[in-house]
C-alpha positions, 0 to 999 in steps of 0.5 A: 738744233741743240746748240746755237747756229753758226755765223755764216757768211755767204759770198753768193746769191744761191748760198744766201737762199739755200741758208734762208731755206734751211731757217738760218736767215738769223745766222747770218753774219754777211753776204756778197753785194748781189745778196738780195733775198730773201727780205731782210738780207741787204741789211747785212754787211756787205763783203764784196764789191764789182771789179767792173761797172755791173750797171753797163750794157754787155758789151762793155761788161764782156770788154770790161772783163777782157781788159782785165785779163789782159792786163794782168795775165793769169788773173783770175776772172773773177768780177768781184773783190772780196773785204778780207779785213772785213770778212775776218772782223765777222768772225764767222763759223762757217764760209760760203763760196762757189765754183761754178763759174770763173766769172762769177766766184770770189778768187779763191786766193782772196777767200783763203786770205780771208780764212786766214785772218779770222783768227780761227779756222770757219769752215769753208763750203765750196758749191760747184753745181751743174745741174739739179742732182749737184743743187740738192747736193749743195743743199745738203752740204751747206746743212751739213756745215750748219747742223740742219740735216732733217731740215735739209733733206726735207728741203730737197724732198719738197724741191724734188717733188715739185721737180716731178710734178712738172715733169708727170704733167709734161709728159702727160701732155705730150702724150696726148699730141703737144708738141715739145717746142725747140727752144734757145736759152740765151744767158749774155746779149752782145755777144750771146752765149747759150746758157749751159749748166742746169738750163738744159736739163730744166728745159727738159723737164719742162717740156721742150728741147734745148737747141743750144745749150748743152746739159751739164756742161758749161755756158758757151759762147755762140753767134747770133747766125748760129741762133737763126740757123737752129730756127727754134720755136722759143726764145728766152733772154735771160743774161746773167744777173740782168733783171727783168727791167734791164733785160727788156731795154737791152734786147731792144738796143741797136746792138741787140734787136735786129738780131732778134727781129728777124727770128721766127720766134719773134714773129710768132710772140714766143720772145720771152725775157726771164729774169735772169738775176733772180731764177735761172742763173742763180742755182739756189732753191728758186731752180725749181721756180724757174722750172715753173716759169719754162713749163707755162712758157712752153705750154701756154695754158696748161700751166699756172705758175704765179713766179711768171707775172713776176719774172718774165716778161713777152718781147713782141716786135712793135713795128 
């Protein structure tokens, strides 16, 4: 860049990432509490706070959530409050938001006030993807508002890449007689819903068959019948922004277990967690390290992958 970088305030994870992977950690001037990596990012002033106790089990977070909305009604989803004040005092060039998900964005109210007291007019990079086509897209809009485009498009091209190496193996694979195991991907707990948006499409390419999520669209909500009724062979736990720690001890409550106890993946070792903090619910470069993580999971052995000893984790029933 000929010039100095912009000041960058990133209100989402992804963002956070995409902006690191592009080499603009430094200009980086603020972030959303949940910014967590890569290191160095806590330090950051921290822009946004809970609505609701993000530490409590789903449930009370899926009531928590309700009550809100039913208190106030046509308020938005949203789970996170936003330091307008602050955000102004940053002074930043360039703003990052999202629209993906209702639940997990900044209301865009609170942004625009935001925008509005800064005193000047920063840029505001809206990311809505849905699949991976919408990541790269995401990337190179953001590299767009920050003058990283030959950065960036090196970025997608190397992401890319590893997207096909996966996807040439797998099908190598099945070709010579391994099966593409039916997997369910559950992204909340109590109640479930199956995870939707980009989840179907990596399960895809990593060589199974997504028995309830739909491509492209939206997570929805299910029942835990409608899981034992699809019967898949694999089943992944990876409620959305639990970690792997977190994930572990709620499949195992009295809320959760005994629907998962009786399923035949279960009894056949094939219960799986996977962080869903940090990989599959967090649309930043690290899609691509979930897509690893599926294809050693869905092909023991044919894969090698070292994101999975650090990300996910076998549920076995122990008695």
């Amino acid at each position: 860049m000929d010039t100095a970088p912009p000041r960058i305030v990133s209100l989402l994870p992804a963002a956070t990432e995409i902006v690191a992977a592009l080499g603009l950690q430094r200009a980086l001037v603020g972030r959303s509490h949940e910014c967590d990596f890569p290191a160095g990012i806590a330090a950051l002033p921290s822009l946004t706070k809970p609505r609701v106790d993000a530490t409590a089990d789903s449930r009370r977070i899926h009531e928590a959530v309700g009550r809100a909305v039913a208190d106030e009604p046509g308020t938005s989803l949203a789970l996170f409050t936003l330091d307008s004040d602050a955000v102004a005092a940053l002074r930043p060039d360039v703003v990052l938001t999202q629209a993906t998900c209702d639940v997990c964005a900044i209301a865009g109210g609170d942004v625009a006030e935001a925008v509005r007291r800064v005193g000047h007019a920063p840029r505001v990079v809206t990311l809505s993807t849905t699949n991976l086509a919408g990541l790269w897209h995401d990337i190179l809009a953001v590299a767009a508002a920050t003058g990283t485009l030959a950065t960036a498009r090196e970025l997608v091209a190397r992401l890319q890449a590893r997207c096909d190496s996966v996807a040439c193996r797998v099908k190598s694979l099945i070709r010579t007689g391994q099966p593409r195991p039916r997997v369910a991907v559950i992204e909340w707990l109590d109640p479930p819903m199956a995870a939707g948006n980009w989840v179907p499409e990596l399960v895809r390419l990593a060589g199974g068959d997504d028995v309830l999520g739909r491509a492209g669209q939206h997570s929805h909500w299910i029942d835990w019948p409608a899981v034992s009724a699809a019967d898949p062979d694999l089943v992944i736990l990876t409620p959305c922004g639990f970690s792997l720690d977190r994930i572990t001890a709620e499949a195992r409550s009295a809320a959760v277990w005994p629907h998962l106890r009786s399923l035949r993946a279960t009894r056949t070792g094939r219960l799986w967690a996977v962080d869903g903090h940090h990989l599959l619910n967090r649309p930043g470069p690290r899609l691509v390290d979930s897509l690893e993580v599926l294809a050693v999971l869905f092909h023991p052995g044919a894969f090698r992958f070292g994101a999975v000893d650090r990300y996910a984790a076998r549920l076995e029933d122990d008695g």
